[in-house]
Backbone and ligand atoms as CSV (ligand in chain L), in Angstrom:
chain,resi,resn,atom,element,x,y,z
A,1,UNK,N,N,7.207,-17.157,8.525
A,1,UNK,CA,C,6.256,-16.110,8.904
A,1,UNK,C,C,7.007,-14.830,9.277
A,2,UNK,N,N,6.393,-13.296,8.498
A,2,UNK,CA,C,7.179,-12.060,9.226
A,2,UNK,C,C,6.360,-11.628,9.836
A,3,UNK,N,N,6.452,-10.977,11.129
A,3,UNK,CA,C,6.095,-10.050,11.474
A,3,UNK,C,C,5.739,-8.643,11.271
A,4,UNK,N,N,4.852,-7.942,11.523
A,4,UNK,CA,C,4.927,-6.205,11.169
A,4,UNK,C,C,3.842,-5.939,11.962
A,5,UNK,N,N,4.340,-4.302,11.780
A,5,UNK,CA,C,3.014,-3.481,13.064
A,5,UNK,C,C,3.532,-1.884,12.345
A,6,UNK,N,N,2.349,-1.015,12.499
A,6,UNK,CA,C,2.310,-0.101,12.334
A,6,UNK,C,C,3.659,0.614,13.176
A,7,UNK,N,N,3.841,1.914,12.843
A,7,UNK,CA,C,4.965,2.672,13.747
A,7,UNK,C,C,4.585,2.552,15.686
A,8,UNK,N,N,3.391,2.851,16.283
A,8,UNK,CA,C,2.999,2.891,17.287
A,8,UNK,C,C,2.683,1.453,18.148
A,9,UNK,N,N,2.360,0.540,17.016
A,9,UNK,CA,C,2.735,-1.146,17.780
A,9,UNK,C,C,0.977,-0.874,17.988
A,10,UNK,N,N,0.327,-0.671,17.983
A,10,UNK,CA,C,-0.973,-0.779,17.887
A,10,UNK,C,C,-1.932,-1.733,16.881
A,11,UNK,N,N,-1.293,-1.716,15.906
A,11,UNK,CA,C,-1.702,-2.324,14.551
A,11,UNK,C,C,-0.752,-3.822,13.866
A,12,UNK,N,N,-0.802,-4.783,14.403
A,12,UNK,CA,C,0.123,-5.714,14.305
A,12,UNK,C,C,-0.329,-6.691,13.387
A,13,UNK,N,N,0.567,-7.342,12.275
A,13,UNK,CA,C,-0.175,-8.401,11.476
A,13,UNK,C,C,0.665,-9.390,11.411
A,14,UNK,N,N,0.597,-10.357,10.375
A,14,UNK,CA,C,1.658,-11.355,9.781
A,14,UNK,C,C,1.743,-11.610,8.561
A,15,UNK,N,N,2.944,-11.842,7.606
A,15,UNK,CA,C,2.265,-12.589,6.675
A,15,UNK,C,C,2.809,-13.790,6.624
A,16,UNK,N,N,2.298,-15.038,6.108
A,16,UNK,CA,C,3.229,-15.847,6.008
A,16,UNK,C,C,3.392,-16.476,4.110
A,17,UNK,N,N,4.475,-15.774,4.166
A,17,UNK,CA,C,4.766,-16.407,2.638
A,17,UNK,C,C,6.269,-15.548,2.154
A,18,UNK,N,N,6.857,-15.802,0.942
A,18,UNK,CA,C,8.369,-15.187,0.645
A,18,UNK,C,C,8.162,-13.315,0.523
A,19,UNK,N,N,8.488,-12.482,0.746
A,19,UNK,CA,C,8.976,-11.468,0.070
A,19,UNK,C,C,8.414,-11.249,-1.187
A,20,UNK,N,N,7.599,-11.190,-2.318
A,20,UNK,CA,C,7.565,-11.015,-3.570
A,20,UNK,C,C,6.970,-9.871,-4.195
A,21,UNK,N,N,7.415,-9.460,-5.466
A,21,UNK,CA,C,6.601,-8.681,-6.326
A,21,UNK,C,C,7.077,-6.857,-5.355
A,22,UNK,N,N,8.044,-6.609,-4.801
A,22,UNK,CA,C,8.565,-5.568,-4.306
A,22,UNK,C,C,7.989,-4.208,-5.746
A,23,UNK,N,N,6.878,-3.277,-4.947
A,23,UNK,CA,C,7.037,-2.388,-6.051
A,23,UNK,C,C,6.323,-1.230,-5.602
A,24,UNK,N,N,6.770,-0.002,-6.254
A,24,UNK,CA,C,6.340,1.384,-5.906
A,24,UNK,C,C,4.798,1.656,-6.563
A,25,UNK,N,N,4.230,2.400,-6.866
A,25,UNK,CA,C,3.130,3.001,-7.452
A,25,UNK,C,C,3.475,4.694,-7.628
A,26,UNK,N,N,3.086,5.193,-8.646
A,26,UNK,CA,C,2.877,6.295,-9.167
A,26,UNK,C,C,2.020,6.898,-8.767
A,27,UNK,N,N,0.927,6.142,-8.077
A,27,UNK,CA,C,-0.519,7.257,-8.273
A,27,UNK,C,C,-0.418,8.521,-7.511
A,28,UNK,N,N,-1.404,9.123,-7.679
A,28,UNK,CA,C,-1.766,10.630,-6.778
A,28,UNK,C,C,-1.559,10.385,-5.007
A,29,UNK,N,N,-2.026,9.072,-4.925
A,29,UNK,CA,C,-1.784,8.982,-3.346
A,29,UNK,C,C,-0.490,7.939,-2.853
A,30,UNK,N,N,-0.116,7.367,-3.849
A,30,UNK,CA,C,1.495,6.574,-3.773
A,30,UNK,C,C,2.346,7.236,-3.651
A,31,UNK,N,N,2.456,7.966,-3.803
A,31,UNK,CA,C,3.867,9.024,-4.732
A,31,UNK,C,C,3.819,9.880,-3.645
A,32,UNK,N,N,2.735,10.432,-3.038
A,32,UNK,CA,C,2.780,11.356,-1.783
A,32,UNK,C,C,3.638,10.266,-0.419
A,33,UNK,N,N,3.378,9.161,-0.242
A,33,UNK,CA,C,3.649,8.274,0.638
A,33,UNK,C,C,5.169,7.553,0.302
A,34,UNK,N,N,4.954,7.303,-0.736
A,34,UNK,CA,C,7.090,6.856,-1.115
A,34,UNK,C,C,6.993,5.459,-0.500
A,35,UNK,N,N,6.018,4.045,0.065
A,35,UNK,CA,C,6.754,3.535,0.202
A,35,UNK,C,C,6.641,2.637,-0.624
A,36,UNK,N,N,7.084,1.398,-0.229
A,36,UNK,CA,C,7.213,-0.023,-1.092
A,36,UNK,C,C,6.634,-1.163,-0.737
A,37,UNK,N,N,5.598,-1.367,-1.449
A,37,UNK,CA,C,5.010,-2.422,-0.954
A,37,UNK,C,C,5.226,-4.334,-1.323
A,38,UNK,N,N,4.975,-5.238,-0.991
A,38,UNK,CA,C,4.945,-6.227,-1.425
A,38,UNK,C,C,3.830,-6.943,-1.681
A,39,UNK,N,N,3.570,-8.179,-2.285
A,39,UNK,CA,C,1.879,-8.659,-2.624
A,39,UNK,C,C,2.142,-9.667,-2.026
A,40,UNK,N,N,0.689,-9.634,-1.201
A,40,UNK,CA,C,0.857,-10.983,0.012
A,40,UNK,C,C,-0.786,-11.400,-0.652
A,41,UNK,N,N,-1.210,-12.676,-0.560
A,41,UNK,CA,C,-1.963,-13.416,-1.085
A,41,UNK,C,C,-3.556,-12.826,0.222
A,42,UNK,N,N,-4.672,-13.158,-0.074
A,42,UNK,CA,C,-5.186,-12.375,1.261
A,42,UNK,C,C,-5.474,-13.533,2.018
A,43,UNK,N,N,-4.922,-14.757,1.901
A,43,UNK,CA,C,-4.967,-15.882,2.681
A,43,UNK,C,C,-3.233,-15.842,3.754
A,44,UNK,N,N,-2.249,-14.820,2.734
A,44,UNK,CA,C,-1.337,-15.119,3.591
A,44,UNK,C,C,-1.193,-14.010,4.849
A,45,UNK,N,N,-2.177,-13.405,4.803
A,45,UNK,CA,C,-2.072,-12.262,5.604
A,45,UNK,C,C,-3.184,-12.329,6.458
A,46,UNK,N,N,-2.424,-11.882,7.941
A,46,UNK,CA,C,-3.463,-12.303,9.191
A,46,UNK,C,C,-2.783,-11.156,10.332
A,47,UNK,N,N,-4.151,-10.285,10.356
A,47,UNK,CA,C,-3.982,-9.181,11.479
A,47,UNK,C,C,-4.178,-9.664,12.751
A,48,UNK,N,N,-3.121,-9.604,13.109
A,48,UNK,CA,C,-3.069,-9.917,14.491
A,48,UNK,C,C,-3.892,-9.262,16.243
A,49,UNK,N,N,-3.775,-8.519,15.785
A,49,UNK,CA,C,-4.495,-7.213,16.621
A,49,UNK,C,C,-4.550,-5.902,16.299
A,50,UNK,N,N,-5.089,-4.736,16.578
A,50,UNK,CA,C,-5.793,-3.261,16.154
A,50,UNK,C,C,-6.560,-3.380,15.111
A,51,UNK,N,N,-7.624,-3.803,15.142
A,51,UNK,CA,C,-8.272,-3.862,13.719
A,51,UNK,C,C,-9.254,-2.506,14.735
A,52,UNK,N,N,-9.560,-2.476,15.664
A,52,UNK,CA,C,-10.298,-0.939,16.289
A,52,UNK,C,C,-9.874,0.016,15.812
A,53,UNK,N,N,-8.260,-0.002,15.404
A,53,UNK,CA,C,-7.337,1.272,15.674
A,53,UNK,C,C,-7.003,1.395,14.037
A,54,UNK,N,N,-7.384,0.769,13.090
A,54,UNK,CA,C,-7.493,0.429,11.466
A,54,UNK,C,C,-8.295,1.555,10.531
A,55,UNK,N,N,-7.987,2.802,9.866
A,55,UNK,CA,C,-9.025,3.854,9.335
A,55,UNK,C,C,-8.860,3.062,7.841
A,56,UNK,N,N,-9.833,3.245,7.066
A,56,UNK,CA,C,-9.828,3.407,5.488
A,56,UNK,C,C,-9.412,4.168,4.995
A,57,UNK,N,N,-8.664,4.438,4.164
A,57,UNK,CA,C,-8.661,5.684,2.981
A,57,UNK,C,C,-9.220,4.908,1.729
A,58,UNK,N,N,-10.318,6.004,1.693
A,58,UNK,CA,C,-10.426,5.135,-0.268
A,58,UNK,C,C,-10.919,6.937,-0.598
A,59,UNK,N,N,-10.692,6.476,-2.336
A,59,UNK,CA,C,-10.312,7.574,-3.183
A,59,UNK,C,C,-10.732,7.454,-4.782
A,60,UNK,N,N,-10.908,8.212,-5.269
A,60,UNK,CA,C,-10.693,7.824,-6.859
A,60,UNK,C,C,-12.377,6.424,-7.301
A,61,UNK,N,N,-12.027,5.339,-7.795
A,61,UNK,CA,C,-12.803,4.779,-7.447
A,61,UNK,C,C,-13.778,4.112,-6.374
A,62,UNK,N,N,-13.381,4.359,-5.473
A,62,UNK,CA,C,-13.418,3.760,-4.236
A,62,UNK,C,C,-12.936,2.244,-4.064
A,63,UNK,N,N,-12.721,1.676,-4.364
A,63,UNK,CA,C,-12.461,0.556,-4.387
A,63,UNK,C,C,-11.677,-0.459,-3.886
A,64,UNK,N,N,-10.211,0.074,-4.396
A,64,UNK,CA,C,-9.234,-0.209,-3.369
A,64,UNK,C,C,-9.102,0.499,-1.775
A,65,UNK,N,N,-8.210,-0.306,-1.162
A,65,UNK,CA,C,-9.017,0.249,0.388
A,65,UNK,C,C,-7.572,0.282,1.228
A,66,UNK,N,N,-6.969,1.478,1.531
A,66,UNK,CA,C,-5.984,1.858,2.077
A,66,UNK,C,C,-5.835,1.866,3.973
A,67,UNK,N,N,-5.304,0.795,4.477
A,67,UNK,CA,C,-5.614,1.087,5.519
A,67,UNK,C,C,-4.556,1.549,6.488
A,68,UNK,N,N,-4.569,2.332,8.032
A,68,UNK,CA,C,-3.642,2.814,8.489
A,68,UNK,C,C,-4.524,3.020,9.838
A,69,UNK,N,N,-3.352,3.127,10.623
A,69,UNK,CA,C,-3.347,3.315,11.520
A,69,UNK,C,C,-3.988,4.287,12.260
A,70,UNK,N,N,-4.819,4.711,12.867
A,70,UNK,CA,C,-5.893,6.153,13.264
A,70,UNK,C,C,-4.163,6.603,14.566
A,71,UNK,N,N,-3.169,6.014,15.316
A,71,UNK,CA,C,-2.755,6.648,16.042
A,71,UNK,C,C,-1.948,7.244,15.652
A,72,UNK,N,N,-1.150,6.858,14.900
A,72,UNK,CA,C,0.141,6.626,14.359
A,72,UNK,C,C,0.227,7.065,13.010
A,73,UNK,N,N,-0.674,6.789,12.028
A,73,UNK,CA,C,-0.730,7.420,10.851
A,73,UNK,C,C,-0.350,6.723,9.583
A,74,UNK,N,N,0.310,5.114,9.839
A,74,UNK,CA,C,1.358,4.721,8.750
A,74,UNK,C,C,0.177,3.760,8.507
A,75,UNK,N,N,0.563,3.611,6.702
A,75,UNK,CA,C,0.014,2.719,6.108
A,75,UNK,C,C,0.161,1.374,6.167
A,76,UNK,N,N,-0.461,0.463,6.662
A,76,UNK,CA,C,0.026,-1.029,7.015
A,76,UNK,C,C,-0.006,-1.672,5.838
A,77,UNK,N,N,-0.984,-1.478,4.872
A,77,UNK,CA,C,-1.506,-2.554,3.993
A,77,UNK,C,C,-2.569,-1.605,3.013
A,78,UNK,N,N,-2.663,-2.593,1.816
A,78,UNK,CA,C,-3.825,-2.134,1.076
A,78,UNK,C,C,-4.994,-3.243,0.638
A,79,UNK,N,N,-5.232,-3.249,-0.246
A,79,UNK,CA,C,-6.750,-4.066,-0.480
A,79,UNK,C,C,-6.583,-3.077,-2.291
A,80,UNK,N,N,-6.096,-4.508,-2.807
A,80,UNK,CA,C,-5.745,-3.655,-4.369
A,80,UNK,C,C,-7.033,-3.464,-5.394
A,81,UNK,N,N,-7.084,-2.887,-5.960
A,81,UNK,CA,C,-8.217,-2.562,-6.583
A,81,UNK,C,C,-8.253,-3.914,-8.141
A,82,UNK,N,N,-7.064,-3.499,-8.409
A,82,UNK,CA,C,-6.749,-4.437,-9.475
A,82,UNK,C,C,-6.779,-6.031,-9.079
A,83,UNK,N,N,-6.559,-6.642,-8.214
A,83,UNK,CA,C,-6.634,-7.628,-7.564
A,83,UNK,C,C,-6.815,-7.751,-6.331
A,84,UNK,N,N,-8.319,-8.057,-5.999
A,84,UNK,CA,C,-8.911,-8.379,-4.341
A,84,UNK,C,C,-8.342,-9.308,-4.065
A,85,UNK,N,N,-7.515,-9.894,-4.354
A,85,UNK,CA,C,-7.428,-11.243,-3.502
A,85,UNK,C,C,-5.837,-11.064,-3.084
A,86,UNK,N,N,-5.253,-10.235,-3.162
A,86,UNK,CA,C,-4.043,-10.009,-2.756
A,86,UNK,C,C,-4.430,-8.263,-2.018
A,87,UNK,N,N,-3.336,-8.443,-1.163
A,87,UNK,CA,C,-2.711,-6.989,-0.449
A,87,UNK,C,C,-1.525,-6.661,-0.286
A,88,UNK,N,N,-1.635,-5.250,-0.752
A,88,UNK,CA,C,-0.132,-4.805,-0.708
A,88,UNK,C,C,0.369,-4.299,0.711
A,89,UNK,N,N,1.703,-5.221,1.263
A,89,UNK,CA,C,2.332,-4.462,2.533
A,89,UNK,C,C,2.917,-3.741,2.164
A,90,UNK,N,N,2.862,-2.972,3.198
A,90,UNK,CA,C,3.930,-1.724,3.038
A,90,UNK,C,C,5.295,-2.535,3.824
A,91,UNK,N,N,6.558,-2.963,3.405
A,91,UNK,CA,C,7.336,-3.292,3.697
A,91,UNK,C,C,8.127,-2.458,4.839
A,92,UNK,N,N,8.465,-1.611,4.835
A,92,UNK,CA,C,9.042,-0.620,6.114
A,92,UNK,C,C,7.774,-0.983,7.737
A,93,UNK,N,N,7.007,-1.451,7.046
A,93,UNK,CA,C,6.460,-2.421,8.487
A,93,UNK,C,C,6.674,-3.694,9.358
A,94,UNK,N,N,7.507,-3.935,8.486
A,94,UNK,CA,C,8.034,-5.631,8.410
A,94,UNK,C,C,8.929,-5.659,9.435
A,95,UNK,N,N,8.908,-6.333,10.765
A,95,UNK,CA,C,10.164,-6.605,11.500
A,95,UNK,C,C,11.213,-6.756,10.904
A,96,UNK,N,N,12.621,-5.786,10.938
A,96,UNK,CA,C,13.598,-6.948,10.697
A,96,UNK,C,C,14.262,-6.066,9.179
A,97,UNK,N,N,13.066,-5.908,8.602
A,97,UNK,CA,C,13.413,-5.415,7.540
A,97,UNK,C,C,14.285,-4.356,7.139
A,98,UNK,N,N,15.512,-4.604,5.975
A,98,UNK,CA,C,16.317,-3.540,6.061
A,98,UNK,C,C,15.666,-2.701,4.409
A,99,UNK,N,N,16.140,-1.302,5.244
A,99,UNK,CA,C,14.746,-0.437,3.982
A,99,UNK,C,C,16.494,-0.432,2.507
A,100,UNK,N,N,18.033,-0.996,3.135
A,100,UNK,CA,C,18.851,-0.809,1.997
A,100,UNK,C,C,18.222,-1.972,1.174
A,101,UNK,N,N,17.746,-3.006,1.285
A,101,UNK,CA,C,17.180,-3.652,0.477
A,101,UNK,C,C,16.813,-3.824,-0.366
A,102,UNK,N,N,15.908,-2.161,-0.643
A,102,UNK,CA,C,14.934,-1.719,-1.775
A,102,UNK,C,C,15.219,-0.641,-2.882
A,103,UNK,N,N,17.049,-0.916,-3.234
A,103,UNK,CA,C,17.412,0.001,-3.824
A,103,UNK,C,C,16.895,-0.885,-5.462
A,104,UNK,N,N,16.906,-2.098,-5.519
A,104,UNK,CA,C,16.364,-2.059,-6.698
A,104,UNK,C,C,14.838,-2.489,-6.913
A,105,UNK,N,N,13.773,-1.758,-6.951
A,105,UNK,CA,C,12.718,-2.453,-7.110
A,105,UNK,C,C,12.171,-2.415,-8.867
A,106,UNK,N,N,12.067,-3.856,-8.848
A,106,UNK,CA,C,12.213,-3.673,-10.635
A,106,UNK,C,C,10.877,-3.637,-11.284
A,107,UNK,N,N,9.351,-3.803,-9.967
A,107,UNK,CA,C,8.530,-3.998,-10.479
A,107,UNK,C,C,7.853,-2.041,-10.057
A,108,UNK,N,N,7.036,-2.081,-11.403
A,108,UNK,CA,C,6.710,-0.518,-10.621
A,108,UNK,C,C,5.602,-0.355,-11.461
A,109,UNK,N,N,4.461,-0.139,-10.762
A,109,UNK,CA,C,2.608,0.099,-10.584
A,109,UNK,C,C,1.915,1.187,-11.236
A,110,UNK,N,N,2.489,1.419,-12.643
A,110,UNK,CA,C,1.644,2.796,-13.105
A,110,UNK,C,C,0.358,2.960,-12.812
A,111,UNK,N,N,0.279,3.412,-11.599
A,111,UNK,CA,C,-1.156,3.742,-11.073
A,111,UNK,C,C,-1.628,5.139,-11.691
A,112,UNK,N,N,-0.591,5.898,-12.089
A,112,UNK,CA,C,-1.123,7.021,-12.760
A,112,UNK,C,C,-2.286,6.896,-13.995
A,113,UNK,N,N,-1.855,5.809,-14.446
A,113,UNK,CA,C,-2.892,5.671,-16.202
A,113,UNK,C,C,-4.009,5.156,-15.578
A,114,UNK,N,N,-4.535,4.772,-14.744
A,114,UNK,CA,C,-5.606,3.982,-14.375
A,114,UNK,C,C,-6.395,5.003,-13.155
A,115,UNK,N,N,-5.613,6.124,-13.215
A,115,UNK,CA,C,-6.363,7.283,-11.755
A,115,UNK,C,C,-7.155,8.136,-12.669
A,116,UNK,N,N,-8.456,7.999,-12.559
A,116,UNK,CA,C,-9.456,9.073,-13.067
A,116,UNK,C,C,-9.015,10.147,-12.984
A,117,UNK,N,N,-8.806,10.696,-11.426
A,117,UNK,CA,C,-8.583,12.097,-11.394
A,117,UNK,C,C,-7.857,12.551,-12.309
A,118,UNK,N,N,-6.651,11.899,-12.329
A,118,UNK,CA,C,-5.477,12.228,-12.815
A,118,UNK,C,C,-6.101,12.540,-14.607
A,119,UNK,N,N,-6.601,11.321,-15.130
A,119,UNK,CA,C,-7.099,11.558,-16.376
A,119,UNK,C,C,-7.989,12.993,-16.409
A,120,UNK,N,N,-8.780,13.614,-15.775
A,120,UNK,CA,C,-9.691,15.051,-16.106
A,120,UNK,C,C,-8.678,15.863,-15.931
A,121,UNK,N,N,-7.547,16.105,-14.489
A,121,UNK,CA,C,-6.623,16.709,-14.627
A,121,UNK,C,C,-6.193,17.058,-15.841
A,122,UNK,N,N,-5.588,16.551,-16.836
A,122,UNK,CA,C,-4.566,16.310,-17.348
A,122,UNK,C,C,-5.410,16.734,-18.988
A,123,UNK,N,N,-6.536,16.083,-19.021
A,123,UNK,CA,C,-7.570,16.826,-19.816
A,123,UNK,C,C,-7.860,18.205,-19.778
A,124,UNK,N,N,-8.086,18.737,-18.227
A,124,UNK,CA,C,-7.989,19.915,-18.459
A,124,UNK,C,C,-7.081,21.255,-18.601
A,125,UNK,N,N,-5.999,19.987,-18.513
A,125,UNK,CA,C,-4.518,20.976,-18.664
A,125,UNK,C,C,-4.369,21.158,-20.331
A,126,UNK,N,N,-5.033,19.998,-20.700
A,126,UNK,CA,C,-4.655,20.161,-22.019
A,126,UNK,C,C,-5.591,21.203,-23.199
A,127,UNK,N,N,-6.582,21.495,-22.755
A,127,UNK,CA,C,-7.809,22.206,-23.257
A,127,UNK,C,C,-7.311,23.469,-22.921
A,128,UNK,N,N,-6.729,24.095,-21.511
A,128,UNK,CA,C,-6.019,24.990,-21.326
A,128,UNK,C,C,-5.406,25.766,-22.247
A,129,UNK,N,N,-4.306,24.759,-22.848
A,129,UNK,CA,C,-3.260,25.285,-23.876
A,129,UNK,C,C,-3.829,25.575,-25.187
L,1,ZN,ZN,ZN,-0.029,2.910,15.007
């Protein structure tokens, strides 16, 4: 079992299961944030306390469900759009955890091709020219 908690210790969870599936995302709201998450099963993951202190971000589809901390600000976890039954930690939450760790992450989340926005964007950049 690891431990983790938001930056402020307000927001505390567990997961219990290995490390796996280490990977970044591209999207519009990944890429602003930089970190690295891992996929924890949603059976292996158990919030321990601050679920009061827990905001949503959702975006784009709404669907997937970004959650963080209202004191503190850091992303604990997600609620994947592509798969409900798993959540992505944000690893830099993890007791213990060393962030040299994550110099190779080999798995990586083109969330860009699958972000609406991004698709009209990019449409209308192109109509532009
Ligand atoms: Zn916090």
């Amino acid at each position: 079992m690891i431990k983790g908690q938001c930056h402020c210790g307000k927001v505390k969870f567990s997961i219990n299961c290995e490390l796996k599936e280490l990977r970044r995302c591209n999207c519009s709201h990944c890429r602003r944030k930089g970190y690295v998450m891992t996929t924890v099963n949603k059976d292996e993951f158990h919030l321990e306390s601050g679920e009061d202190y827990l905001s949503i971000y959702q975006w784009n589809t709404k669907i997937a469900k970004h959650f963080f901390c209202k004191i503190c600000g850091i992303n604990t976890h997600n609620k994947r759009r592509t798969n409900p039954n798993a959540f992505g930690v944000n690893v830099g939450c993890l007791d213990g955890f060393d962030m040299s760790w994550i110099q190779n992450v080999s798995d990586f989340t083109n969330g860009q091709e699958f972000t609406l926005e991004n698709q009209k964007q990019d449409e209308a950049s192109l109509q532009k020219k």
